[in-house]
C-alpha positions in Angstrom: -8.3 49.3 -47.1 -6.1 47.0 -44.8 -7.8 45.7 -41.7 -5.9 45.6 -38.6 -6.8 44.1 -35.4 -6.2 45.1 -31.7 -5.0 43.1 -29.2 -5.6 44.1 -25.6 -2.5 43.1 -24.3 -3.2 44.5 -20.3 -6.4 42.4 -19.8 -4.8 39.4 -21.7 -1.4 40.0 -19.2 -4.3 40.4 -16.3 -6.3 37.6 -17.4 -3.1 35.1 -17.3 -2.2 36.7 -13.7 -5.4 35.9 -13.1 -5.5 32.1 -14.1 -2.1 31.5 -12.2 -3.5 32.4 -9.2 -6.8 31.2 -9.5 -4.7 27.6 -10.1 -2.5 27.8 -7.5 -5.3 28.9 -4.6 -7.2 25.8 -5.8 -4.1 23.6 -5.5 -3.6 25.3 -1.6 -6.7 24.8 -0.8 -6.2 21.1 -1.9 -3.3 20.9 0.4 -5.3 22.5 3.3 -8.2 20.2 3.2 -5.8 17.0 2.6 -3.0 18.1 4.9 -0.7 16.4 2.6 1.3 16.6 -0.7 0.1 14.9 -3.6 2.5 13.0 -6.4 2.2 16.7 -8.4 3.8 18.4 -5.3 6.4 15.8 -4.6 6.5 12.9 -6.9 9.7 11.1 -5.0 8.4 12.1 -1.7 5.3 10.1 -2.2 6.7 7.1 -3.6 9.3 7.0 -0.2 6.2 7.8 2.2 4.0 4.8 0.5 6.5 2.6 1.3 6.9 3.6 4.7 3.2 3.8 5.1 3.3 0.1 4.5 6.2 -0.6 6.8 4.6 0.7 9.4 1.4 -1.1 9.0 3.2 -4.1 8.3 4.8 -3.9 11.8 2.0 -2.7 13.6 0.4 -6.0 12.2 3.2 -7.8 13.9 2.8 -6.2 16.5 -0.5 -7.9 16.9 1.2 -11.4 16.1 3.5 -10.6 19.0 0.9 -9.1 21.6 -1.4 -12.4 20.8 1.7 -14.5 21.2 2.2 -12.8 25.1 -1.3 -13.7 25.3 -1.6 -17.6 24.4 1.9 -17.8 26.9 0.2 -16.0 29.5 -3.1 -17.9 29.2 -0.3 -21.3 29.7 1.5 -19.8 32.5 -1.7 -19.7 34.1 -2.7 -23.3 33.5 0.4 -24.8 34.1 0.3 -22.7 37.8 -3.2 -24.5 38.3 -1.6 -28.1 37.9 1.0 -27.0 40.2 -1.1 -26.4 43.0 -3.2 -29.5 41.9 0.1 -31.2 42.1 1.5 -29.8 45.5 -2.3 -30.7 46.9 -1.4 -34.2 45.8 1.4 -34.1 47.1 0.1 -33.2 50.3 -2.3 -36.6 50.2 0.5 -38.8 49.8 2.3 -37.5 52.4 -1.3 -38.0 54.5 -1.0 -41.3 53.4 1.6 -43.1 55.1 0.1 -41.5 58.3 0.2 -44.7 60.3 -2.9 -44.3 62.7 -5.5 -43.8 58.8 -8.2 -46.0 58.7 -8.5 -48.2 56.1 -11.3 -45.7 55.3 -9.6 -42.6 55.5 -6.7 -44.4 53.6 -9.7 -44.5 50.6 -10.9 -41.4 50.7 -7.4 -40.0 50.6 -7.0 -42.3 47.6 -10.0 -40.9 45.9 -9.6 -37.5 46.2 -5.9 -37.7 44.4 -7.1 -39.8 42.1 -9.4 -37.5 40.9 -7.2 -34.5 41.0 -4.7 -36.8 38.7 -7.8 -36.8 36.4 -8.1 -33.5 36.5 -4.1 -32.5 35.5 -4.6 -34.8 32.2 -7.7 -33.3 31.7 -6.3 -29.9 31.8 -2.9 -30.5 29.5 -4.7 -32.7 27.3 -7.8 -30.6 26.4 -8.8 -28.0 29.1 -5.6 -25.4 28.3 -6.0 -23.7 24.8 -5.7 -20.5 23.0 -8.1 -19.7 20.0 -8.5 -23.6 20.3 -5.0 -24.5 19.8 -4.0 -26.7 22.8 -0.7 -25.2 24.8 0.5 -27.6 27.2 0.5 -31.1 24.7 3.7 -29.8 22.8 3.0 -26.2 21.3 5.3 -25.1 18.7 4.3 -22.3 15.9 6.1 -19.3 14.2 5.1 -16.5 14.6 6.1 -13.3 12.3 7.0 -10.6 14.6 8.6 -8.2 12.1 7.2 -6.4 8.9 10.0 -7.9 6.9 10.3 -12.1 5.5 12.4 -13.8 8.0 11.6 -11.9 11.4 10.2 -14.8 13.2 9.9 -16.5 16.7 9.3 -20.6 17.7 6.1 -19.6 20.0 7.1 -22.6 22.3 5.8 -24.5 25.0 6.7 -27.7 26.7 5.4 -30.4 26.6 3.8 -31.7 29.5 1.7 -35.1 28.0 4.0 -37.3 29.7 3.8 -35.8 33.1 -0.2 -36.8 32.9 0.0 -39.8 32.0 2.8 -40.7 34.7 0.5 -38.5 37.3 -2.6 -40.4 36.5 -1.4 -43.7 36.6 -0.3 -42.9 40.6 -1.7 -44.1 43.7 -1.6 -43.5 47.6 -3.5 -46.6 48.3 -0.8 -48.2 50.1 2.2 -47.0 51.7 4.6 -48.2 49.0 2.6 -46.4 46.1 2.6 -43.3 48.4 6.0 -43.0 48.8 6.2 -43.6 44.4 3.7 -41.4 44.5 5.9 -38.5 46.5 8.8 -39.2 44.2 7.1 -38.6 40.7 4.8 -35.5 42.3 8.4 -34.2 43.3 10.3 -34.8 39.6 6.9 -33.8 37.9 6.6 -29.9 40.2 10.0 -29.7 38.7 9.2 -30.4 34.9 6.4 -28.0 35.0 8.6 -25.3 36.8 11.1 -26.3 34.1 8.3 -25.3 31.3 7.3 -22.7 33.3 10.2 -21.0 33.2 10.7 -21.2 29.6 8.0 -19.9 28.8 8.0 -16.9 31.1 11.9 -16.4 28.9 10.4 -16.1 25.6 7.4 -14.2 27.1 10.0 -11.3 28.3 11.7 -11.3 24.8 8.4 -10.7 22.7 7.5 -8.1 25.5 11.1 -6.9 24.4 9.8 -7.0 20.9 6.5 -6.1 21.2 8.1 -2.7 22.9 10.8 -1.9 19.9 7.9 -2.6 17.4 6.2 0.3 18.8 9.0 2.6 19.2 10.1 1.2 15.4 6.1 2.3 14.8 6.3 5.4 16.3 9.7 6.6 14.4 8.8 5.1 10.9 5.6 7.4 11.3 7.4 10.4 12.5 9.3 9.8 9.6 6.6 9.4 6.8 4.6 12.5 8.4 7.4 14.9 7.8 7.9 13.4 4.1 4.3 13.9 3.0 2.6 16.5 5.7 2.2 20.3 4.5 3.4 22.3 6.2 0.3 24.0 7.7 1.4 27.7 8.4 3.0 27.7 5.2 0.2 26.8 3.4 -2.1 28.9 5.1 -0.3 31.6 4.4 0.1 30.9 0.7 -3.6 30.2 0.3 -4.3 33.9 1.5 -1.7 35.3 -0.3 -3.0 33.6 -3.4 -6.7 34.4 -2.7 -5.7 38.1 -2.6 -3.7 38.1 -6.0 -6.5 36.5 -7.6 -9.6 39.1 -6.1 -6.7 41.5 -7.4 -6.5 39.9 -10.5 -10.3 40.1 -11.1 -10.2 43.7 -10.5 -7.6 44.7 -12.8 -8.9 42.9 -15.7 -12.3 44.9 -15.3 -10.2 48.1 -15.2 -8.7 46.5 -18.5 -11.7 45.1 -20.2 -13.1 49.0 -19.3 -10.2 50.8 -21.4 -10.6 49.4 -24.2 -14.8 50.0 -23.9 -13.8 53.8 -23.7 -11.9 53.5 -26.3 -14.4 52.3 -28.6 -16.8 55.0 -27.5 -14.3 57.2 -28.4 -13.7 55.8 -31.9 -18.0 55.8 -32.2 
């Protein structure tokens, strides 16, 4: 006697209903908890939002090049206003100085107070004004990468003022004569550091320029990325539940299947 077999093709039609939407509920919910599309989903999409990912972290790291740059400028506009007002002071004494009616005294004191202050400018360009240890006023000059790609770079600048002390040290107001030197180099040397001021406060306001379109460049690069490799959240959401119901229908049905073909061998007994 032959021997057939029977297939229960509903609850093996159910079962593979089942299974697809068993898969793809665990694949939304994979989505949801991520919020973003995974190289399965969108192969090319990922590879275009890694590299954008890394262009934007590469510029928000120059970013931080450019924002520490602004800093070490700031932190030598500052010195350099200090030995200007160290400067006019002296200035002041050597004008003091050829004051006729001083006492030879008075002519000393005068003498030692801008002597000191002389000190004090050398001291300042020649040791006292750094940035993470890096002296600014004795001829600063560094690149700086201010871009996430080779070749976006700026000469962080400043000018050297080394000669300036030295001349300002080596001054007097002693005498009359060496006052009136004295008045002469104080004059030409408020100018030099003017000079460097303003130099500095030039490339300051580019890498603020910079330092703003990095952000923006940020920002937009970001915007970008987000809308390659983000889910679209309602979407999803709305898939998951649609998904979820198929497979708690899909559960059903194959127990209404699996329980025809039970009746049917009760039948047969």
């Amino acid at each position: 006697m032959a021997v057939g077999s029977v297939n229960n093709t509903s609850a093996f039609t159910a079962y593979s209903n089942y299974a697809s939407s068993t898969t793809k509920l665990g694949q939304s919910m994979n989505r949801l908890s991520t919020g973003q599309k995974n190289s399965m989903d969108d192969g090319a999409g990922v590879g275009i939002s890694e590299r954008m990912r890394a262009q934007a972290r590469g510029t928000a790291m120059a970013r931080q090049n450019v924002e520490n740059s602004i800093s070490a400028l700031q932190t030598a506009d500052s010195w350099m206003q200090r030995i200007n007002d160290i400067m006019s002071r002296m200035s002041e004494l050597s004008i003091e100085a050829q004051d006729g009616t001083m006492a030879t005294q008075d002519l000393t004191n005068i003498n030692a107070e801008f002597e000191a202050l002389g000190d004090e400018v050398a001291t300042i360009v020649t040791g006292r004004a750094k940035f993470n240890g890096t002296n600014l006023l004795n001829g600063l000059s560094a690149t700086t990468q201010v871009g996430a790609d080779n070749g976006q770079t700026v000469l962080l600048k400043v000018d050297d003022l080394s000669s300036i002390a030295s001349e300002i040290t080596a001054l007097s107001v002693a005498g009359a004569t060496q006052a009136g030197t004295a008045m002469t180099k104080l004059a030409s040397g408020i100018d030099e550091v003017a000079k460097a001021r303003a130099s500095a406060g030039g490339l300051q306001s580019r890498l603020d320029n910079t330092r703003a379109g990095l952000l923006t460049y940020e920002d937009n690069i970001r915007a970008a990325e987000s809308k390659i490799r983000d889910i679209d959240m309602a979407r999803e959401s709305s898939e998951m539940m649609k998904q979820n119901i198929l497979s708690q229908v899909g559960t059903s049905i194959l127990a209404q299947a699996n329980q025809q073909t039970q009746s049917v061998l009760k039948l047969v007994g």
